[in-house]
N, C-alpha and C positions, 0 to 999 in steps of 0.2 A: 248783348249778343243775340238776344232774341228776334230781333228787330232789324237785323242783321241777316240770318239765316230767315225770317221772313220774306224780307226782299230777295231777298237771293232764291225763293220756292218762285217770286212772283216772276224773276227774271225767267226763269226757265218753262213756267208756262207761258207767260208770252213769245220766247221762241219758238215752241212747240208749237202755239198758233201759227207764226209766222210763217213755219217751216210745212206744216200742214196747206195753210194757203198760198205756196209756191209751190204745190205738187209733189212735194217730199213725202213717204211712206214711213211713219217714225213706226223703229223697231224697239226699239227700248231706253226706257228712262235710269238714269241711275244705275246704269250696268256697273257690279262690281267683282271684282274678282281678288280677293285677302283685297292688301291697302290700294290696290288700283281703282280707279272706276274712270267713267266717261258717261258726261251727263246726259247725251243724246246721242241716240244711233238711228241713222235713217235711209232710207231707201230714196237715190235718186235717179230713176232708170236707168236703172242695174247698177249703178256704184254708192258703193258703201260708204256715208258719210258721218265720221265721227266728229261730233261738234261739244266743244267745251263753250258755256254761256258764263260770262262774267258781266255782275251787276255793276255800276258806282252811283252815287247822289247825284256825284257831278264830278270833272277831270278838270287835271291840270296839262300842262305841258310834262310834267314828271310823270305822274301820275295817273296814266290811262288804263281802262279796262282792256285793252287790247295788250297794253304792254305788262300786264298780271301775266299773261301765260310765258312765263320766262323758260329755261334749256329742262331744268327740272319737271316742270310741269309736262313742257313736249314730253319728256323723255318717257313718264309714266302713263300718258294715256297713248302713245306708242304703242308700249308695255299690254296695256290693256287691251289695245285696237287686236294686237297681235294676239292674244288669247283670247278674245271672242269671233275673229274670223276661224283658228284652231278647232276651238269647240264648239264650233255652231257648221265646221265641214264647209265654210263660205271660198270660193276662190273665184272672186271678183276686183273688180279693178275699187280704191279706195282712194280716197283724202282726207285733209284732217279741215275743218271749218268753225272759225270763231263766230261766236253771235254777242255783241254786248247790247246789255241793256243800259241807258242813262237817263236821269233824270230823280226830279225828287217828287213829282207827283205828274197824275196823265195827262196828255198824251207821253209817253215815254220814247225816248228816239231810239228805235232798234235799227242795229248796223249787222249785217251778216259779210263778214270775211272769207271768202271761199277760199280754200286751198291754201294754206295763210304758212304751212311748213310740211314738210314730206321725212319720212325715217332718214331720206340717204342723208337729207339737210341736216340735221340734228345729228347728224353718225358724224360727219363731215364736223359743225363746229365743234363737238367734243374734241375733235382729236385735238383742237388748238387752244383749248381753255383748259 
């Protein structure tokens, strides 16, 4: 597990990097609020972007880093997004943004997803699952 949650520290500072050098203003790492969090939060002039980074060794056709953030996960870092614009008095325009890391040693292929699903999206599929 260790090895695991290690990779997973390394995926998230290499987006950090990423997201740093495409102009991104990161506002915080590992925002959590009780069981919510959202691994990055960042300034992209003026919009607020919440980005969940998912590591893998390597993917399958099943099995993508992309396809990890399933209705549950949206729904909680929604959840989250929504109480740190709250408590931080933010009312700016936002989205939500995937970053996956892949690979089992470097160069590592980092994919950044913009805007990859929205609350009304996620409000919308609940209603039919």
């Amino acid at each position: 597990m260790a090895l695991h949650n290690d990779f997973g520290s390394l995926g998230e500072e290499l987006a950090c990097q990423y997201l740093t050098e495409n102009e991104y203003r990161l506002l915080e790492r590992n925002w959590r609020k009780g069981h919510l969090e959202v691994d990055i939060i960042a300034d992209h002039y003026g919009e607020i972007v919440f980005v969940e980074v998912k590591t893998r060794q390597h993917e399958t056709d099943l099995n993508t880093a992309l396809g990890a953030v399933d209705m549950k996960k949206k729904t909680n870092i929604i959840e989250a997004a929504e109480a740190y614009l709250l408590y931080n008095g933010i009312d700016a325009p936002c989205r939500f943004d995937v970053i996956t890391v892949v690979g089992q040693e470097p160069p590592y292929e980092v994919r950044h997803y913009r805007d990859v699903y929205s609350s009304q999206s996620v409000a919308r599929k609940k209603r039919y699952y």
